[in-house]
N, C-alpha and C positions, 0 to 999 in steps of 0.2 A: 757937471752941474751938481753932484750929488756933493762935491767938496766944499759947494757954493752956496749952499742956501743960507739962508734966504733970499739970495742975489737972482733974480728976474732971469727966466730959463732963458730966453732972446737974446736976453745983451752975453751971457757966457756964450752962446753960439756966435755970435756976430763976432764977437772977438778971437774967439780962436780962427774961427774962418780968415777975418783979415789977418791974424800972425801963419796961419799956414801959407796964403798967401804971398807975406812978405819974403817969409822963410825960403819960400820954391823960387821967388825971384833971384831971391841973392844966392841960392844953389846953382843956378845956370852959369852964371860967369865961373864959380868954385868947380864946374864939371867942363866945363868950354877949357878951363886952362890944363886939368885935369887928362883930358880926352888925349894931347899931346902924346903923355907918358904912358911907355908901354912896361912892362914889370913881368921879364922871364918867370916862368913855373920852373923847379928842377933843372936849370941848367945842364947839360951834358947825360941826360936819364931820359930816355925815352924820346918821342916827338918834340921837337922846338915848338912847346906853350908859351901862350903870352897872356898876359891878362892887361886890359886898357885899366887907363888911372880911374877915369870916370866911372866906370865897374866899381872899382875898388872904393874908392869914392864911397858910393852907395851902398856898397856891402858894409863897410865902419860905420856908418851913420846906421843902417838897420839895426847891426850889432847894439852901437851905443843905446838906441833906442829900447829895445829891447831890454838890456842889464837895467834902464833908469826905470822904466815902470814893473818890470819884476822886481823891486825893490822900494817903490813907493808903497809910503805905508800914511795915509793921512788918513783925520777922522771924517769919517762919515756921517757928515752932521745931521743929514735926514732920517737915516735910521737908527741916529740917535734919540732923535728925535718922536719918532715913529713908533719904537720901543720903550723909551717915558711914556708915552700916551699908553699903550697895551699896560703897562706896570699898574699904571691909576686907575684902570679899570677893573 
């Protein structure tokens, strides 16, 4: 919201809510095909590990999730905002 202003704090909620939504529908079938593939650890080293696709799946998406907002840099329009106001006082 804070990227959004002056945009109506409700409608930024409602819409992420429906793309989180969306996003987790069209992830099931992406982890259902997923689920199939199994992906040896270390080969011939130790115990025969395996890691499911669907795992893995989800571990690259947290990842990417991750890298994109530790690296988001947008302004801050409200406490730009907020801090004009404090200046003129």
């Amino acid at each position: 919201v804070e990227v959004s202003y002056p945009e109506d704090e409700n409608s930024v909620e409602a819409v992420q809510q429906l793309c989180g939504n969306l996003f987790s529908a069209l992830l099931v079938p992406i982890c259902e095909m997923a689920a199939t593939r199994d992906l040896t650890l270390f080969p011939g080293i130790g115990p025969d590990e395996d890691i499911r696709g669907d795992s893995l799946t989800l571990m690259l998406l947290s990842l990417s999730t991750l890298i994109y907002f530790s690296t988001f840099d947008a302004p801050l329009k409200r406490s730009e905002l907020d801090g004009a106001d404090e200046e003129l006082a």
